[in-house]
C-alpha positions as a Markdown table, in Angstrom:
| # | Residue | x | y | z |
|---|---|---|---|---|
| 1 | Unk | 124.8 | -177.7 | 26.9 |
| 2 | Unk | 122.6 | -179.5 | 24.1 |
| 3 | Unk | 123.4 | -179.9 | 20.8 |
| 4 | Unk | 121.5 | -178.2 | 18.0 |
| 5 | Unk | 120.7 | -182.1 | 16.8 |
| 6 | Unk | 119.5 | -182.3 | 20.0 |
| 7 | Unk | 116.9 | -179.4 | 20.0 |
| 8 | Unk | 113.6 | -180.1 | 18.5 |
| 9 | Unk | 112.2 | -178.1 | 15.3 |
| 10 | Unk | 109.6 | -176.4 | 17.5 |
| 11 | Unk | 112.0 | -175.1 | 19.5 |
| 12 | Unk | 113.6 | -173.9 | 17.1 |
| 13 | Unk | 111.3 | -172.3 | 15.3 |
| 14 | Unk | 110.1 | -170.4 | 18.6 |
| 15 | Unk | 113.5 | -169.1 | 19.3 |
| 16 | Unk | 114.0 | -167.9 | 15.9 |
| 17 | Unk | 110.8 | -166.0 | 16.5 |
| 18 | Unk | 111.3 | -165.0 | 20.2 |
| 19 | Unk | 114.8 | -163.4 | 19.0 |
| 20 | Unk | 113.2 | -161.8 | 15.6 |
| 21 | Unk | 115.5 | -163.8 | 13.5 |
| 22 | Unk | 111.8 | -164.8 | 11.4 |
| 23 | Unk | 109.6 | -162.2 | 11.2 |
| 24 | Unk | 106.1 | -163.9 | 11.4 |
| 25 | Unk | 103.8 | -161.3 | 10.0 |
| 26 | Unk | 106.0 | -161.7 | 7.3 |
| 27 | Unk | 105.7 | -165.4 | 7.1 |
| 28 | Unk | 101.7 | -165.3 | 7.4 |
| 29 | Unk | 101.5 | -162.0 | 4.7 |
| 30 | Unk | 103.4 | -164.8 | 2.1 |
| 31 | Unk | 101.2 | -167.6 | 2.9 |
| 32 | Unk | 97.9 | -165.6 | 2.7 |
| 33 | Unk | 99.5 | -164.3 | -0.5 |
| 34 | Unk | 100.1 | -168.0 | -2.4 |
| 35 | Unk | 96.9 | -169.2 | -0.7 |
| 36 | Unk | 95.4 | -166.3 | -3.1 |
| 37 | Unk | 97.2 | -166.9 | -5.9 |
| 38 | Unk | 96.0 | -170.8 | -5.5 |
| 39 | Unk | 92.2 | -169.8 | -5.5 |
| 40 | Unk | 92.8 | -167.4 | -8.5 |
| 41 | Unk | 94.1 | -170.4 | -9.9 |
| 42 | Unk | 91.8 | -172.7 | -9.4 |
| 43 | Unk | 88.8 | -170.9 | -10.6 |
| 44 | Unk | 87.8 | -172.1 | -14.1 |
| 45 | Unk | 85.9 | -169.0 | -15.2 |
| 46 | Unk | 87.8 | -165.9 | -17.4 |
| 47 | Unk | 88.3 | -162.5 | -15.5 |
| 48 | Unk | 88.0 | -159.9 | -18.2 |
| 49 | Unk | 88.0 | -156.1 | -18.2 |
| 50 | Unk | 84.5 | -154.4 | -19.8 |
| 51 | Unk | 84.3 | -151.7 | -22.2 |
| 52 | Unk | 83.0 | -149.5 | -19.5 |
| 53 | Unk | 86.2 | -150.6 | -17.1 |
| 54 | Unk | 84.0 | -152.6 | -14.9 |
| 55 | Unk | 86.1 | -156.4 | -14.4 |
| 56 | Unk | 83.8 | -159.0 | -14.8 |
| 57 | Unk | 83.4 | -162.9 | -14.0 |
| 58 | Unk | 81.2 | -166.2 | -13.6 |
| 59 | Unk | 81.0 | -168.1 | -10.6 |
| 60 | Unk | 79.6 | -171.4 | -9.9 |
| 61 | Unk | 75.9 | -171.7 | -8.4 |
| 62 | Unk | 73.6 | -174.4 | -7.8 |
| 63 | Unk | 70.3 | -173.6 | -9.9 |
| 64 | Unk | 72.0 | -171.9 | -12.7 |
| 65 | Unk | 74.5 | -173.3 | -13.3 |
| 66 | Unk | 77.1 | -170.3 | -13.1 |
| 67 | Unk | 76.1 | -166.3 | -12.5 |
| 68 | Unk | 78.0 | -163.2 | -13.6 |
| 69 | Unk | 79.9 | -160.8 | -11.4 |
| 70 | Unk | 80.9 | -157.4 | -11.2 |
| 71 | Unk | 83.0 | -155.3 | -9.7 |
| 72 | Unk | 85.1 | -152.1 | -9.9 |
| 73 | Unk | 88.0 | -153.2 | -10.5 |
| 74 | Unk | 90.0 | -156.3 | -11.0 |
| 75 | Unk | 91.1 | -156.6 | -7.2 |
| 76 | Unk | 87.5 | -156.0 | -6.1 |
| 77 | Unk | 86.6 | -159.0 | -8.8 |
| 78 | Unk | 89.6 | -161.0 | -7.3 |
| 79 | Unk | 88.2 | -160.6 | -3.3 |
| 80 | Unk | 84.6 | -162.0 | -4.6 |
| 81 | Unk | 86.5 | -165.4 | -6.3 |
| 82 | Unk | 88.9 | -166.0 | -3.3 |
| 83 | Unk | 86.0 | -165.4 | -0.8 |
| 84 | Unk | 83.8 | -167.8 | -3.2 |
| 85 | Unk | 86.4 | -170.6 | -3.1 |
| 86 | Unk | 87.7 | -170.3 | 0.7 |
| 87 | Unk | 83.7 | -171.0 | 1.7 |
| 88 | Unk | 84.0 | -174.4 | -0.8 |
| 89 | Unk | 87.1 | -175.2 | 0.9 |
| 90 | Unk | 86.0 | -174.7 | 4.7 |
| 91 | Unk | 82.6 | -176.2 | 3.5 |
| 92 | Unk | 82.3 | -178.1 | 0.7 |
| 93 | Unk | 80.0 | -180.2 | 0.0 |
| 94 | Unk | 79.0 | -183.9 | 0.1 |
| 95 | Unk | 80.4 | -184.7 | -3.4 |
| 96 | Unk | 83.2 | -182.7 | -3.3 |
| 97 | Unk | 85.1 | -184.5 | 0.1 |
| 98 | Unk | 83.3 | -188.0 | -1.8 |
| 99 | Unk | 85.5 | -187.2 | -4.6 |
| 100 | Unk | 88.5 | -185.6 | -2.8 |
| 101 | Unk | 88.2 | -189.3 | -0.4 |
| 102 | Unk | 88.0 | -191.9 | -3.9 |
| 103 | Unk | 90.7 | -189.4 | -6.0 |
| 104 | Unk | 92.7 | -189.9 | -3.0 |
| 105 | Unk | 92.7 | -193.5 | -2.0 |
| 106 | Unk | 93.5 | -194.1 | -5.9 |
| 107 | Unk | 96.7 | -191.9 | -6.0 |
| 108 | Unk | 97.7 | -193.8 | -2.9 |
| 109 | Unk | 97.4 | -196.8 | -4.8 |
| 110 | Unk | 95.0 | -198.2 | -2.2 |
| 111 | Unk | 92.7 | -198.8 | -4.7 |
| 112 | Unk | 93.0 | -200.0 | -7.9 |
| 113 | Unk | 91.2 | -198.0 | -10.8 |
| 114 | Unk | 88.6 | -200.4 | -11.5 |
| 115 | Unk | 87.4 | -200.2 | -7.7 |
| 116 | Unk | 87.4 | -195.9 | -7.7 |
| 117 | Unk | 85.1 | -196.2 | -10.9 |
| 118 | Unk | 82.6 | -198.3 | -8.5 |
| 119 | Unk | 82.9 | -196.2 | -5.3 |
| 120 | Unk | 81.8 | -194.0 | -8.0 |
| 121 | Unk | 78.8 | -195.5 | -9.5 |
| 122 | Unk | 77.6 | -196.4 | -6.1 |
| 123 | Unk | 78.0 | -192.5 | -5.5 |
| 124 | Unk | 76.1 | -191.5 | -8.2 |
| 125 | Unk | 73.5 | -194.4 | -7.7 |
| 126 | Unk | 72.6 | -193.0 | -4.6 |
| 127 | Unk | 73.5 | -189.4 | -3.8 |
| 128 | Unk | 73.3 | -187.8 | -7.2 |
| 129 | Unk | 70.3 | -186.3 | -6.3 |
| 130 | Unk | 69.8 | -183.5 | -3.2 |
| 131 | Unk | 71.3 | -185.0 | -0.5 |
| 132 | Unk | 75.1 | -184.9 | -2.3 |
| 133 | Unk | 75.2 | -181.6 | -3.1 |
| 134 | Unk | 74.6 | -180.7 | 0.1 |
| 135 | Unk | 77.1 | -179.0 | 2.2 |
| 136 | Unk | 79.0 | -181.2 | 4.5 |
| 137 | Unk | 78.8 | -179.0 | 7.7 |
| 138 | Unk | 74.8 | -179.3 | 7.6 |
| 139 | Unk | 74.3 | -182.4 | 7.9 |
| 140 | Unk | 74.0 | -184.8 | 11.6 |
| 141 | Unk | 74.1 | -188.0 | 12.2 |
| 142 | Unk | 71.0 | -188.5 | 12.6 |
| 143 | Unk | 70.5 | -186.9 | 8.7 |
| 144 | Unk | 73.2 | -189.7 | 7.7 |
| 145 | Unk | 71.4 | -192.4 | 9.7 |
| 146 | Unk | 67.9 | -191.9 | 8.1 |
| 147 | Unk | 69.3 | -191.5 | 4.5 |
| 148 | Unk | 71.2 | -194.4 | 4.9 |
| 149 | Unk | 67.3 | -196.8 | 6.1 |
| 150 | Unk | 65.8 | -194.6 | 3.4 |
| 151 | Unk | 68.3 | -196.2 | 0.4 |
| 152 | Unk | 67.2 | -200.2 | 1.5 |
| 153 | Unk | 63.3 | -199.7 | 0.6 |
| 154 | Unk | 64.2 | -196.8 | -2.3 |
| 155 | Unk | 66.3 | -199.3 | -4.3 |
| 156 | Unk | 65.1 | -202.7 | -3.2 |
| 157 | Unk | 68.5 | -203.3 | -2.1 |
| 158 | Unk | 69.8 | -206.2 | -1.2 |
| 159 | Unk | 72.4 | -207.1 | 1.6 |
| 160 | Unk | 75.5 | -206.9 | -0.3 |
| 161 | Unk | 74.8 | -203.8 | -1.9 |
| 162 | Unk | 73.9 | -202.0 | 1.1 |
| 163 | Unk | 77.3 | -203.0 | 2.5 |
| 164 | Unk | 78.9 | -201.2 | -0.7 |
| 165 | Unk | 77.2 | -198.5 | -0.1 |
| 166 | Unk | 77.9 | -198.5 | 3.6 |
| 167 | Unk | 82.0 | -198.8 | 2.5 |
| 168 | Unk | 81.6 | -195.4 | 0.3 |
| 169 | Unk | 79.8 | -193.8 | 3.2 |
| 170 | Unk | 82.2 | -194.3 | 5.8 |
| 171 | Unk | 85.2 | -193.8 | 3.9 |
| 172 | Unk | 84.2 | -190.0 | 2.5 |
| 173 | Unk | 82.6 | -189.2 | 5.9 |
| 174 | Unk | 86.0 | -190.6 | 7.9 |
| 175 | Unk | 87.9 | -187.8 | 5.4 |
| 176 | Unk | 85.4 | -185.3 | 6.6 |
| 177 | Unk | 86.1 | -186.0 | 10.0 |
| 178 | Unk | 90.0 | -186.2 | 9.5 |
| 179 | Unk | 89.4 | -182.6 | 8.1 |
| 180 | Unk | 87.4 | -181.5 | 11.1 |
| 181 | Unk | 84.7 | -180.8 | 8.7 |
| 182 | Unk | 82.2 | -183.0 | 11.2 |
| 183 | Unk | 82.1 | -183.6 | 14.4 |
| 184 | Unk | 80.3 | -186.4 | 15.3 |
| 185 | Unk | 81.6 | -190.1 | 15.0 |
| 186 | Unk | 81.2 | -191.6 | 12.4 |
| 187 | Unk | 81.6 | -195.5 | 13.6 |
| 188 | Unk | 78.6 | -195.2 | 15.5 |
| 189 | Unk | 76.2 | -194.3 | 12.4 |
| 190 | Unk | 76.8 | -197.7 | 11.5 |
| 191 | Unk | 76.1 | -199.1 | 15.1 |
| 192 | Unk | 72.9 | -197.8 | 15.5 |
| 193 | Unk | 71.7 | -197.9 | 11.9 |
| 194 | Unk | 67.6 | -199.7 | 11.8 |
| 195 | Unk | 68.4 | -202.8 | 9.6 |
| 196 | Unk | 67.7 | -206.1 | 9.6 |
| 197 | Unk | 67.7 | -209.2 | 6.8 |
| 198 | Unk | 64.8 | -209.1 | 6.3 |
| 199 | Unk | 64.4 | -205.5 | 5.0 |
| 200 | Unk | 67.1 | -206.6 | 1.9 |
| 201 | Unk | 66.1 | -208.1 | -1.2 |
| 202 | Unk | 66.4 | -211.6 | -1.6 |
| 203 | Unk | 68.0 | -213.0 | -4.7 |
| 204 | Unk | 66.6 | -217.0 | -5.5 |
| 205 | Unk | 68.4 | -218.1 | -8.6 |
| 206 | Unk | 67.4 | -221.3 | -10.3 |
| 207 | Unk | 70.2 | -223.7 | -11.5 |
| 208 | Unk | 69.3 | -223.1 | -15.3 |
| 209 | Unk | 70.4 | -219.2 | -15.2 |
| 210 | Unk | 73.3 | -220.2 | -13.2 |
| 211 | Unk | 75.0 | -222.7 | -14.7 |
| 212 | Unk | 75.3 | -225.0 | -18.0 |
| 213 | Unk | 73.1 | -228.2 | -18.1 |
| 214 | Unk | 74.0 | -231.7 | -19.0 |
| 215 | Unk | 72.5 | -231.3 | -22.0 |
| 216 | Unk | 72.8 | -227.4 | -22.9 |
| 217 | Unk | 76.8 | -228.2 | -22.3 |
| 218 | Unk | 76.7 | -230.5 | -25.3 |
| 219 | Unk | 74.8 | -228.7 | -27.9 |
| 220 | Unk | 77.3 | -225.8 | -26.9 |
| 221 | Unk | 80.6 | -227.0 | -27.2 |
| 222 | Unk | 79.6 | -229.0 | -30.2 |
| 223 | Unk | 78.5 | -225.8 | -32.0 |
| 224 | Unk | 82.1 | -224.0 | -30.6 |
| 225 | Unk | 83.8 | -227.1 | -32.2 |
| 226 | Unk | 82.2 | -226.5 | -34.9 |
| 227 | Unk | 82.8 | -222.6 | -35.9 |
| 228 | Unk | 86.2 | -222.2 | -34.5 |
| 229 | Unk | 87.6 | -218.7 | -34.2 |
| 230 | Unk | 90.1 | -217.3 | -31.5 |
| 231 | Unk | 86.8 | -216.1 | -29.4 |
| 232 | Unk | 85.4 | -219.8 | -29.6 |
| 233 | Unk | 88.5 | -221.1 | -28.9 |
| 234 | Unk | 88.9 | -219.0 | -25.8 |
| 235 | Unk | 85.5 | -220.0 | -24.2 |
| 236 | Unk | 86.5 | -223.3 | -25.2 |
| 237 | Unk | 89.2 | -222.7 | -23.2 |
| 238 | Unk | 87.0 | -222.0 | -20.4 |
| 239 | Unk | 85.0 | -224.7 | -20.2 |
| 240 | Unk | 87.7 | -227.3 | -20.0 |
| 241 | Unk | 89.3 | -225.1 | -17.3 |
| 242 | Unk | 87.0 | -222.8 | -15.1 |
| 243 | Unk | 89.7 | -219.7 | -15.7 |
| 244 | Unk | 87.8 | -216.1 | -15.6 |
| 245 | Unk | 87.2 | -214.4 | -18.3 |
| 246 | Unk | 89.3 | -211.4 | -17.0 |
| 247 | Unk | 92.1 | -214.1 | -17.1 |
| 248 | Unk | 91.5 | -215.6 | -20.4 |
| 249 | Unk | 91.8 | -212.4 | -22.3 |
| 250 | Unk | 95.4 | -211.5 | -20.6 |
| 251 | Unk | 96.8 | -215.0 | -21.7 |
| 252 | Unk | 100.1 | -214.8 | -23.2 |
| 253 | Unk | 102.0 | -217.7 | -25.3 |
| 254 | Unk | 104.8 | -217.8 | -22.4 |
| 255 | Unk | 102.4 | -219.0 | -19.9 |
| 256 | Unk | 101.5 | -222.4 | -21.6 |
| 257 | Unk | 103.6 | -225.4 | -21.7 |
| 258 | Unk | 102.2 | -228.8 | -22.8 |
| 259 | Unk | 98.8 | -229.1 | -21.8 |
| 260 | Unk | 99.1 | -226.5 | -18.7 |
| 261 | Unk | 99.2 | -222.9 | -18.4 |
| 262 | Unk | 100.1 | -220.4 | -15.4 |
| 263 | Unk | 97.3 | -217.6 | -14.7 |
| 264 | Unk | 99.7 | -214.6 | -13.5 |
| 265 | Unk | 97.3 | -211.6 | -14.9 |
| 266 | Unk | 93.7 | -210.1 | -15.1 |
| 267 | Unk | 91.7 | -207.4 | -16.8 |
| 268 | Unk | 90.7 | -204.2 | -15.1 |
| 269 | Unk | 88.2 | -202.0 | -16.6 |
| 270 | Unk | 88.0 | -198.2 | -15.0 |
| 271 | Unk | 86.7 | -194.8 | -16.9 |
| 272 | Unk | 89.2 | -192.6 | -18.7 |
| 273 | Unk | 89.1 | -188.8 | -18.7 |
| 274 | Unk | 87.2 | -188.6 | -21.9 |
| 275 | Unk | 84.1 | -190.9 | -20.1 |
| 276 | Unk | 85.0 | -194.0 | -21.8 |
| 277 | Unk | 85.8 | -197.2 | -20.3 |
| 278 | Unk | 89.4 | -198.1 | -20.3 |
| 279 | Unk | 90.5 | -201.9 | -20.4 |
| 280 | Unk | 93.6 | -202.2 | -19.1 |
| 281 | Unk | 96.0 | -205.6 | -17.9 |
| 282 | Unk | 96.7 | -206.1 | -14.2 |
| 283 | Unk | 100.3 | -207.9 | -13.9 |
| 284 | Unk | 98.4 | -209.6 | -10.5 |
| 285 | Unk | 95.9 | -212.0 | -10.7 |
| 286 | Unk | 92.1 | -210.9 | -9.0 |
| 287 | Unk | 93.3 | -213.0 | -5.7 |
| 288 | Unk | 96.3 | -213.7 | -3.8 |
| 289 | Unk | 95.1 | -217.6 | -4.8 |
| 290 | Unk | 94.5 | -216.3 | -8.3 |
| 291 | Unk | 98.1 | -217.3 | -9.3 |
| 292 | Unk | 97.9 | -220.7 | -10.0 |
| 293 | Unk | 99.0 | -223.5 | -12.8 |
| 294 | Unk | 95.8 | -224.7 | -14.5 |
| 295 | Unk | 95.3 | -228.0 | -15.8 |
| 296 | Unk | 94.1 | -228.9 | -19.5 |
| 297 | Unk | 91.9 | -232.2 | -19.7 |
| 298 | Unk | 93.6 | -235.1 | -22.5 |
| 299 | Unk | 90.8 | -235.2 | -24.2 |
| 300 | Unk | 91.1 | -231.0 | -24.8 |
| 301 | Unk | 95.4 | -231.0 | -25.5 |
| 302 | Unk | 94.3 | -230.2 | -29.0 |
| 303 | Unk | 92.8 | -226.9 | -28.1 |
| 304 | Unk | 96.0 | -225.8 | -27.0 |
| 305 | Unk | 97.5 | -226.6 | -30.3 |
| 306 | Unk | 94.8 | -224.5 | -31.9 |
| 307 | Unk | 96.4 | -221.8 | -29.2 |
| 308 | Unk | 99.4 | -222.1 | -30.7 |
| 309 | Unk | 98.6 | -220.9 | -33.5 |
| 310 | Unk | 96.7 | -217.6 | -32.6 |
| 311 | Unk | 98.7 | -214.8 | -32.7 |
| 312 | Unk | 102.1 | -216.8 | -32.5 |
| 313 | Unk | 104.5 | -214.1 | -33.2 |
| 314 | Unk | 102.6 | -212.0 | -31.0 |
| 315 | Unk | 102.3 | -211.1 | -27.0 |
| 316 | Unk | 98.7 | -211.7 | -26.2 |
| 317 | Unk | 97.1 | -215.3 | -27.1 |
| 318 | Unk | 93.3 | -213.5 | -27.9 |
| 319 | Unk | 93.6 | -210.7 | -30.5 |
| 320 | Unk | 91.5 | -209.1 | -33.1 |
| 321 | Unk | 91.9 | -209.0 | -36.8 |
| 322 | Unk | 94.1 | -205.5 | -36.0 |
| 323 | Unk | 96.4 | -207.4 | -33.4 |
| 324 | Unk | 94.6 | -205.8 | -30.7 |
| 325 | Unk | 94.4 | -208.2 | -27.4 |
| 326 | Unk | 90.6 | -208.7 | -27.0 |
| 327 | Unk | 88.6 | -207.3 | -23.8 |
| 328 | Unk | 85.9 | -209.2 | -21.7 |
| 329 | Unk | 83.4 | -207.0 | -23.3 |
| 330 | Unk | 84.1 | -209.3 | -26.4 |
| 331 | Unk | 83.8 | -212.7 | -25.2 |
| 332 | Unk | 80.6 | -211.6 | -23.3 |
| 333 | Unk | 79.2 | -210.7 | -26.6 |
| 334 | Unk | 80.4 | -213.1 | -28.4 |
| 335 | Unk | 78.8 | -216.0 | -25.5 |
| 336 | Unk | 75.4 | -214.3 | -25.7 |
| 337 | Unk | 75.5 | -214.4 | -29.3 |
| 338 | Unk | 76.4 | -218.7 | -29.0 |
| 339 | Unk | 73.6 | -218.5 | -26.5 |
| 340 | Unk | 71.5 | -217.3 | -28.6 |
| 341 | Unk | 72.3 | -219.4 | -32.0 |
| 342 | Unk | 72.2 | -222.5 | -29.9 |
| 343 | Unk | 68.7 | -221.9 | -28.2 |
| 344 | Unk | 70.4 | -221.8 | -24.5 |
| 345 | Unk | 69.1 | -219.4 | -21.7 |
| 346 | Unk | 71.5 | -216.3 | -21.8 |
| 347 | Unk | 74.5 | -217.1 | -19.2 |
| 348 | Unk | 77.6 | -215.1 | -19.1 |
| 349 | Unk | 81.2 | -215.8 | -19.1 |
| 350 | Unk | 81.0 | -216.7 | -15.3 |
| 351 | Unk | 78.8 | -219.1 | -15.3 |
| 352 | Unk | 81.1 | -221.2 | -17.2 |
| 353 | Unk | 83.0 | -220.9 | -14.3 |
| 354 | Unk | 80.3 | -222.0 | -11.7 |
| 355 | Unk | 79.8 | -224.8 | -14.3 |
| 356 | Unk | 83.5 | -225.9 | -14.0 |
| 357 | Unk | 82.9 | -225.6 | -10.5 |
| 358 | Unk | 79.9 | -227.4 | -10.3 |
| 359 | Unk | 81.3 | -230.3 | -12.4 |
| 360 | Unk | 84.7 | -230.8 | -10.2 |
| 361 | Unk | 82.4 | -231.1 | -7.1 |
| 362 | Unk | 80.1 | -233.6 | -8.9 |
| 363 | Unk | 82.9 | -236.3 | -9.5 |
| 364 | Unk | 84.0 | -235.8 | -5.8 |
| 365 | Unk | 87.7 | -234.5 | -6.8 |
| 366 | Unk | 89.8 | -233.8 | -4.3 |
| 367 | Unk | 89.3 | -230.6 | -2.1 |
| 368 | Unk | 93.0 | -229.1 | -3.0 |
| 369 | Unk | 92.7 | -229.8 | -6.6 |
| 370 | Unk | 89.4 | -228.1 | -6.8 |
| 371 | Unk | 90.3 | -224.8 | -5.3 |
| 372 | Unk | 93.8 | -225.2 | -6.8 |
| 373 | Unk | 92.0 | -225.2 | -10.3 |
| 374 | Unk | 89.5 | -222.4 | -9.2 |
| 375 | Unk | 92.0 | -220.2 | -7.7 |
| 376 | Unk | 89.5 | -219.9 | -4.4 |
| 377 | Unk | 91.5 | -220.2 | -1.1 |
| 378 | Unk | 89.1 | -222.4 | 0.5 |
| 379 | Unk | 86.8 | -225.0 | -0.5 |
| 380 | Unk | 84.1 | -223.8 | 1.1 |
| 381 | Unk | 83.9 | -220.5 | -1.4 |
| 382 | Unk | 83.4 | -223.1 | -4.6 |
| 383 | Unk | 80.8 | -225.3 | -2.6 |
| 384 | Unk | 78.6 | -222.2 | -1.6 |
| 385 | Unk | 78.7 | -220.1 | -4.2 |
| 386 | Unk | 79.4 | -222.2 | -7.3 |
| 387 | Unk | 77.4 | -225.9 | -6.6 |
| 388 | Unk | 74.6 | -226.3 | -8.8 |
| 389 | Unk | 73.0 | -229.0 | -10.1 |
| 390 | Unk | 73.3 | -229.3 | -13.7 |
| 391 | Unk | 71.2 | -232.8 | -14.3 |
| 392 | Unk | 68.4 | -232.7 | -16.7 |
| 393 | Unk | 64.6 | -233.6 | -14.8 |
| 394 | Unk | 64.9 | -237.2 | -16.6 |
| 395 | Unk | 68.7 | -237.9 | -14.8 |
| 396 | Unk | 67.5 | -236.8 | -11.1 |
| 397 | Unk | 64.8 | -239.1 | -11.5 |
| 398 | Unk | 67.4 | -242.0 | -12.2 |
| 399 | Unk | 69.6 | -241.7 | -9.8 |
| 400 | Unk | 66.5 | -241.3 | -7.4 |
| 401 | Unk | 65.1 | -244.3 | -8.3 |
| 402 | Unk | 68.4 | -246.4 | -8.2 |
| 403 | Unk | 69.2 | -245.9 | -4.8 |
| 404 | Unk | 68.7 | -249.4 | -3.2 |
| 405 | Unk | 66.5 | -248.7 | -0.4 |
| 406 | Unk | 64.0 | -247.2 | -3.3 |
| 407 | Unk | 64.1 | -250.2 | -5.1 |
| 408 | Unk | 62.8 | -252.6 | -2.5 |
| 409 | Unk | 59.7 | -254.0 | -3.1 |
């Protein structure tokens, strides 16, 4: 004989059935009644009685934005809402699973805030207009396929953000298909999707709007030196170190010690409830590299004094006149306005970095330091994506001209 541990739940749950011990209309009468209840719930719009005893209400439409209903009487009213909100629910549309999919893989903690506020700008960016509101049961693959070619030419896109855009459109259209709301597979839009490089947009930078010059690196550190603050201080800071802007405005006074420091957070921005951007502090670095102690040249030791002295009974190293730690939003402002009083071609905060970058690879230091410094896990990220050459026309000339084999009569 088995033991009841031994029986599965199914089982169980049949022979409680078979034997009448669960009644199952019951059971389904008291789910269809809290699925009701849920619907009544979730519509947004007041039920109200008339003063000639008709019940009235507004329901959601396209064009309009809402229309009025009415009925009889109040169940009458209730039937229209729940029948209104069971067809969202069994089809809803392209948006609503998009949002369902991003809300989701946040409260999972799969994402991190700052990423579900750019699924959702790369939402908005490209299915704002009639395709997202459609319903997800009318659409095909092929539908998906062509709207997908249409987006490269529509928005000059280039490759990288056509592979965002791909990431959003999978992931909301594999929750579709997890909720049987498709059929078709979704993998194989991406196989057979008509693209090739060159359909993208090519981005050429030159070296002057990606990194600091000889020259433009003197007149700007000279004029930093010279109008010290905490936010001239703290791209000072980045100069003589290369550290990201998101983890130069997390800096606290524990980190430092002599002329290092230890990069342990980062800044995440994402959009509260109210619409506005939130800047918040990640207790994790943007990399698994990204924790790292960070060197301070000699010649630079007496900017961390200066350091020392910001904020020193306080958490954060870069606060405002309140005591507020300081966001990226403020040292980007406050680097195009030094930009700009110094004549230099705008740059942001990151191309101090690539300057760093560009610098350690110059004077041949050694491949661990470098990405040690950088927080990269390989050399080969710094050397493709931050080497630029930062010699003024007169320098390239000299080193040109003094190789020997040039100099040969």
């Amino acid at each position: 004989m088995l033991l009841i541990e031994e029986i599965s739940k199914e089982k169980l749950l049949q022979y409680a059935i078979n034997q009448g011990i669960i009644d199952i209309t019951y059971v389904e009468k008291q789910i269809e009644m809290s699925q009701r209840k849920e619907l009544l719930e979730k519509h947004p719009y007041a039920i109200w009685e008339g003063k000639n005893g008709k019940w009235y209400t507004h329901i959601p439409d396209e064009e309009k934005g809402r229309v009025q209903k009415e009925r009889k009487n109040k169940k009458d009213i209730e039937e229209v809402i729940i029948k209104y909100w069971k067809e969202q629910l069994e089809n809803p549309t392209i948006k609503d699973i998009f949002d369902e999919w991003n809300d989701r893989k946040r409260n999972l903690n799969k994402i991190s805030n700052s990423t579900h506020l750019r699924n959702i700008q790369i939402f908005n960016r490209h299915y704002a207009e009639e395709f997202g509101k459609r319903k997800i049961k009318t659409i095909s693959q092929e539908d998906i396929e062509e709207f997908l070619e249409d987006q490269i030419p529509k928005f000059n896109l280039t490759s990288k953000s056509f592979s965002n855009l791909k990431t959003v459109t999978r992931g909301f259209l594999r929750r579709a298909k997890k909720r049987k709301l498709i059929s078709f597979n979704v993998d194989e839009i991406f196989q057979e999707l008509d693209t090739s490089e060159s359909q993208f947009k090519k981005i050429i930078k030159e070296d002057y709007e990606e990194v600091f010059s000889e020259d433009e690196m003197i007149k700007i550190i000279q004029y930093l030196k010279d109008n010290l603050d905490s936010k001239n201080i703290g791209i000072l800071l980045m100069f003589a170190t290369g550290i990201r802007v998101g983890e130069l405005v997390t800096l606290k006074h524990d980190v430092f010690n002599g002329n290092t420091f230890i990069i342990r957070r980062t800044e995440t921005r994402f959009l509260g409830d109210d619409g506005k951007y939130i800047y918040s502090v990640k207790e994790f670095p943007k990399t698994s590299a990204g924790v790292r102690t960070v060197i301070v040249p000699d010649n630079y030791t007496w900017l961390c004094t200066k350091i020392k002295l910001l904020n020193p009974f306080g958490e954060y190293v870069f606060v405002d006149d309140s005591g507020k730690r300081i966001t990226t939003h403020v040292i980007r402002h406050r680097l195009d306005y030094v930009c700009k009083k110094t004549g230099i071609y705008h740059k942001s905060p990151h191309k101090i970095r690539k300057t760093y970058g560009s610098i350690l690879l110059d004077n041949n230091i050694d491949n661990m330091l470098i990405i040690e410094q950088m927080g990269h896990t390989n050399i080969s990220c710094t050397e493709n994506h931050y080497h630029r050459n930062r010699r003024t026309l007169e320098r390239k000339k000299q080193i040109i001209s003094e190789i020997p084999e040039f100099m040969a009569n």
